[in-house]
N, C-alpha and C positions, 0 to 999 in steps of 0.2 A: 298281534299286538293291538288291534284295533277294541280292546275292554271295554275303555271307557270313549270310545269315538277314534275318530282317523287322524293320525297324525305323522307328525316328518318322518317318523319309523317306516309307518307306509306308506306315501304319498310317491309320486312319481312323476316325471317331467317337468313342466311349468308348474303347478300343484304344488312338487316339492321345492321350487326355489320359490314360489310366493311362501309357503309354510317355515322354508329355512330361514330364510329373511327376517319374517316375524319374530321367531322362536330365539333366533341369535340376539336380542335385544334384551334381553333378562338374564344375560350373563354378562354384566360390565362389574366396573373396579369399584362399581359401591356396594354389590353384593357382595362379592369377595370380603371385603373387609370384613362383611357380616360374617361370612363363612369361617373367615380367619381367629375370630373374635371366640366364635361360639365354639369353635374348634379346640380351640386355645381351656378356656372353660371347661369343656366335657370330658377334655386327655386326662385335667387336672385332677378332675373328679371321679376320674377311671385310677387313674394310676393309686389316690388316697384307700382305695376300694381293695386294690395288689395289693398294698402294704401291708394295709390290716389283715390281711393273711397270714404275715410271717415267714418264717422259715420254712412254712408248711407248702406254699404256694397255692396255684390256682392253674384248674386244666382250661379254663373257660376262657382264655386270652383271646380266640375267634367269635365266641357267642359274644363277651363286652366290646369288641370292636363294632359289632354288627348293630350292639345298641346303642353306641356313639354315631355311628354312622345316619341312623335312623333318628335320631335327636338332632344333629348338625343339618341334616336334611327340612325339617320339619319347621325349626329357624330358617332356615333362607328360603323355605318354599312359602312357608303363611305367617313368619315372625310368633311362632309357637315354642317357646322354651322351656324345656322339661327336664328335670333333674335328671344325673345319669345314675341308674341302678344296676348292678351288677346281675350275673347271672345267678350268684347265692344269693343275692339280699333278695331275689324275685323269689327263690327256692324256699328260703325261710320263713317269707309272708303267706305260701303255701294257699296265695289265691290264685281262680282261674281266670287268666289274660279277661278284660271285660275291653266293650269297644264304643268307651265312651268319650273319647278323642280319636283326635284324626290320626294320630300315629298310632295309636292301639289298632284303627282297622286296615292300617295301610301294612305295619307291622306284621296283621294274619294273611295279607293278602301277598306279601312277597316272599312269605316261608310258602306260598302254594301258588306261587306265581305259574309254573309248568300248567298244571291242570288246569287254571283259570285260561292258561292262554290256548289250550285244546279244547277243551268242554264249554259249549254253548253259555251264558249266564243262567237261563232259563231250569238249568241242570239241578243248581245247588238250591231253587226252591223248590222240589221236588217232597213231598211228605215222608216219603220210606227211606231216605238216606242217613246216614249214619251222621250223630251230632255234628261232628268235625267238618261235612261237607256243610250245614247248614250252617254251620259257622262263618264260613268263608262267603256264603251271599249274603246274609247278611253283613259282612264287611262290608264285601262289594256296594251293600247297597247304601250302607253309612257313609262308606269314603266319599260316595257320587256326590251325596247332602253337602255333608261337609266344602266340595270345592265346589258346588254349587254356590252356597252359602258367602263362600271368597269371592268370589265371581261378583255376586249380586253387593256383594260392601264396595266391592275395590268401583262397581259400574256407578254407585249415589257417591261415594268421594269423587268422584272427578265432578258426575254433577255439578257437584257440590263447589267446587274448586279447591278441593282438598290437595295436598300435597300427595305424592305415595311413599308406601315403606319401603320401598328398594326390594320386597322379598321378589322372588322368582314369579310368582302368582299378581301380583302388582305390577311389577314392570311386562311381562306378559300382555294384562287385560290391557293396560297404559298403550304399549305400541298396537295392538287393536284397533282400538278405539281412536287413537291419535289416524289412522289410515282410514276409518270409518266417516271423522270429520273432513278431513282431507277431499274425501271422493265427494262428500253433498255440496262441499264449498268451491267446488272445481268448477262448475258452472259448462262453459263447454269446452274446455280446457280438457284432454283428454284423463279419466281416475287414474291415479295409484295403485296399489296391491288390493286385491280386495279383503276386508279384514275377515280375522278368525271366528267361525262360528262358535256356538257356544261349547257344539259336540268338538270339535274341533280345538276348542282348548282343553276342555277336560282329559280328550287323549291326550296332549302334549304334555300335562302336569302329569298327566301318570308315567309317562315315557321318563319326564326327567325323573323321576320318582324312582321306578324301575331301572334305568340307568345310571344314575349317581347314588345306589344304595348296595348294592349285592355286588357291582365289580370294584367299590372303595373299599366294603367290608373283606371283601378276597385279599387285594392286593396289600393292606393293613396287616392281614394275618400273617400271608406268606413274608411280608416286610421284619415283622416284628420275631416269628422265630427265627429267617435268616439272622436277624442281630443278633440272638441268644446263641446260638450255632458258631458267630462270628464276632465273638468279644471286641477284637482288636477294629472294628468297624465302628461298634461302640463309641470307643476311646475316640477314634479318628471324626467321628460325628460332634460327639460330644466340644471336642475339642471346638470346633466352629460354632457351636452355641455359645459358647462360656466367653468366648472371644468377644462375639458379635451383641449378645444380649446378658450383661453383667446381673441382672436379674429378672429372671424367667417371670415373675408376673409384676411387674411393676406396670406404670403407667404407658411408659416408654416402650414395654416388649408387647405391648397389646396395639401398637400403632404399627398395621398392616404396610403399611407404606414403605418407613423407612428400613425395615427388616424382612419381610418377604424376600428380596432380589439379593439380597446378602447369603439367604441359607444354600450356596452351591452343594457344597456336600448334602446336606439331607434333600435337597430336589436328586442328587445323584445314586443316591439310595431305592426314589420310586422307580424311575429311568431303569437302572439294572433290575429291579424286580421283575419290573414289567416286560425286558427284554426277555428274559427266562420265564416267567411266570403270568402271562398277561391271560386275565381272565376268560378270556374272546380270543380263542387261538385263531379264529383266521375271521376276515370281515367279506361278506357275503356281496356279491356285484355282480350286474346284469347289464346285460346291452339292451335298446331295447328295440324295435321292430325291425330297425334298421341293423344293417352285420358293421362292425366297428372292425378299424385298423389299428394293430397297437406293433409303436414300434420297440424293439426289444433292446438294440442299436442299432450306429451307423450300417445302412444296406441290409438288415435282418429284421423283419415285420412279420405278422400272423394275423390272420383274418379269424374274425372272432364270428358267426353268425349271428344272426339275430336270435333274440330271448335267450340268452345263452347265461346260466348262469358260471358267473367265475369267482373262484374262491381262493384265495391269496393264502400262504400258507409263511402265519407267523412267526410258528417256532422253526422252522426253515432257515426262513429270513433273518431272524434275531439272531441265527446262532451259526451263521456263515465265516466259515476263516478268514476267509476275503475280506470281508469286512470287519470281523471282531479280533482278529486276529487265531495264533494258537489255542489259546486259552478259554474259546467262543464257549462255551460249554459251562466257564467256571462261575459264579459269583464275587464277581468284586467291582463294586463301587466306584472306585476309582479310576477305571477307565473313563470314567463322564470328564474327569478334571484333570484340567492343564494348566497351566503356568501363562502366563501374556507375558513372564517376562522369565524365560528358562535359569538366564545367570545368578536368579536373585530368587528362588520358590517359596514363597510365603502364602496366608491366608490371604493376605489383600492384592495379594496379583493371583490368583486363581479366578479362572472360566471355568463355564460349563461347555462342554465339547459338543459341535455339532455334528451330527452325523451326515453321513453323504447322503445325498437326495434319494429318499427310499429302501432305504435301509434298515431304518429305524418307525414303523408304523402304528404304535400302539395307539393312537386315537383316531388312526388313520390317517389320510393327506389328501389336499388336495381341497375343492368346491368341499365334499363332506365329509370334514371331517367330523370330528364330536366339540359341540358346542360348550362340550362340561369341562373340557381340560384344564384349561385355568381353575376352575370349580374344585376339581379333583388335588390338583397341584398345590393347591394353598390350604385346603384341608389337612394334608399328609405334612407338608411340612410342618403346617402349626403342631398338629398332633409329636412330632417330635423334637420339637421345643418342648411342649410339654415335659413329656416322661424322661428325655434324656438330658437337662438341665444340668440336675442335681442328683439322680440317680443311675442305675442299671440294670438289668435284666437277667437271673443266671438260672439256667435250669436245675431242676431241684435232684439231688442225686437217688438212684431206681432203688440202689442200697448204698448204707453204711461203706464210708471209702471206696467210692465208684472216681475211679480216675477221670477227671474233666472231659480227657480226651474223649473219654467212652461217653459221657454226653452229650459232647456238642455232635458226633455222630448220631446218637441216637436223637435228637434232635432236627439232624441233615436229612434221616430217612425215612420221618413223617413226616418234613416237605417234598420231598422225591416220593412219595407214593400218595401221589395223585388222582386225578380222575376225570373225565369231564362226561358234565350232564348236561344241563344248558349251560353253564359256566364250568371253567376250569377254577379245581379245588381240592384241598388235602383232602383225603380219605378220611381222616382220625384225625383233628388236630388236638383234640384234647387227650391223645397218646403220655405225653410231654407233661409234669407241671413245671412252670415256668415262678421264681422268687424275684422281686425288685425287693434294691435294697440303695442305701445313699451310695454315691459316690467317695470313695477313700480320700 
């Protein structure tokens, strides 16, 4: 993971809680709203995209998520806002990807993110390699420009006593630099954290880059055909939009604030996805020199040796009777939501369900977890604000009078065959075409 410099991904002991520390100050509630905002925007501009399709649909529901994903990213990382273009309208302009933005080269560098991260840099300038691989160092080496480039604006604004943008890459350099003054003004007062080097942020922006882009775009797709598969989930979601937000893009539905914490049901949608479906089936943990005691409960412990690595086992976990009940295995939504007030069950006394301590670990728990969760959470809901408003999602039939039934199966079993590579992902998602159409 170390690409573009070292970062929380690898850092370790002391290292990693001065790096945590840092790194967690570029994810607050005024990004979000950025994220919320642009989210909001790109669904709108994806879903206009479905339409125009037709009756005919669109297999490419995974590839447009992946380029919303990388657009919403691109806003809250360098305040960069790029129109959303569809997997056909790229196909129809029948040009080759060029890498003269930052999201063009970050975009070639996370379809080949594997081999970047096994093969030296020094690889893909090699002369005798086949286009494709020369393509990707020179990504490599445009992306590096580019947050260079960030780096050095975001470093003359403070100079400067500029305000910041709020992006990810601004509040970043910000908490730095705010630790860097800190330590010269201490006098002999013992320093603060020592701040981020410069290799040292460029890793971390590729980290969030790399982590808030490929497991959004996963858990979007696997989200979006479960709905098609699952009409009545639809309806059930829907229903809490139209409630809560009487028009999907008004002035009112673009203020993060007041409607964020309202959407229970569609936060309860990623939640079960990610129980079944979480892109990162299991999160990787080590002890380190020393051997570690874990207790498992009361009177039952296990000594862990040193360097030992240990690996948690997700879909285990998510899909335990004990904890999910009978039905651990199924898809449904609704287990997230409960009632505050049983005698009386409405939208406005519905919670979101806690789960018991550990049971539930998709961003992981504890000192490290992932710094993006909120990040991720407000993405996915705006995104279904978005599309499910005013309309709906229904898979296109394989032939002439194909019973529903036999599609939303055939639907269920191109997210059941799955795979994992470095991510967990459908096989074929573009098996399926998938139609939106208004709401009846």
């Amino acid at each position: 993971m170390k690409v573009f410099g070292p970062g929380v991904a690898t850092a370790e002991g002391s290292d990693w809680q001065r790096q945590r520390k840092l790194t967690a100050t570029p994810f607050n509630e005024q990004n979000s709203k950025s994220v919320w905002a642009e989210s909001l925007s790109q669904a709108d501009a994806m879903l206009r995209s479905w339409i125009s399709n037709g009756d005919d649909g669109s297999r490419d529901t995974a590839e447009d998520v992946r380029t919303l994903a990388i657009n919403v990213l691109a806003f809250a990382g360098f305040q960069k806002s790029y129109p959303f273009q569809s997997q056909r309208q790229k196909a129809e302009l029948q040009g080759e990807t060029t890498l003269s933005s930052y999201r063009d080269a970050l975009a070639v560098i996370l379809r080949n993110v594997l081999v970047i991260i096994v093969l030296p840099a020094s690889c893909f300038a090699l002369p005798f390699l086949p286009k494709k691989w020369t393509k990707i160092g020179l990504a490599m080496t445009a992306f590096k420009q580019y947050m260079l480039e960030e780096v050095a604006d975001e470093k003359l604004s403070i100079s400067e006593g500029k305000p910041g943008t709020g992006t990810l890459v601004s509040n970043l350099v910000r908490a730095s630099e705010q630790h860097r003054q800190d330590n010269e003004n201490s006098g002999t007062r013992p320093q603060t954290l020592k701040p981020l080097s410069i290799p040292e942020i460029l890793g971390n922006i590729f980290v969030f880059n790399f982590a808030g882009h490929d497991t959004t775009a996963i858990f979007l797709s696997y989200a979006l055909l479960l709905l098609v598969a699952y009409p009545e989930i639809q309806d059930w979601v829907s229903e809490e939009i139209n409630q809560h937000l009487p028009s999907a893009f008004s002035v009112d539905s673009r203020n993060y604030v007041d409607n964020f914490s309202k959407l229970q049901r569609c936060l309860a949608v990623l939640l079960e996805t990610l129980r079944l479906y979480n892109p990162i089936p299991g999160i990787p943990k080590h002890t380190s020199s020393n051997p570690q005691t874990l207790t498992l409960s009361p009177g039952r412990t296990v000594n862990i040796p040193p360097n030992t690595l240990v690996c948690p086992n997700l879909q285990a976990l998510h899909t335990h009777p004990r904890y999910w009940g009978e039905d651990s295995l199924r898809w449904r939504p609704q287990r997230w939501i409960i009632s505050s007030t049983p005698t009386d069950p409405s939208l406005e006394t519905e919670t979101l369900r806690t789960p018991q301590k550990g049971t539930f670990i998709a961003w992981s728990e504890g000192l490290q977890n992932c710094p993006g969760k909120r990040f991720a959470q407000v993405e996915f809901v705006a995104v279904m604000v978005a599309l499910f408003k005013g309309h709906r999602a229904e898979v296109v039939p394989a032939y002439e009078g194909e019973p529903r039934e036999e599609g939303r199966k055939r639907v269920q079993s191109v997210v059941e065959d799955s795979e994992l590579t470095l991510l967990l992902g459908m096989r074929n998602p573009g098996a399926v075409k998938v139609r939106w159409v208004k709401q009846a």
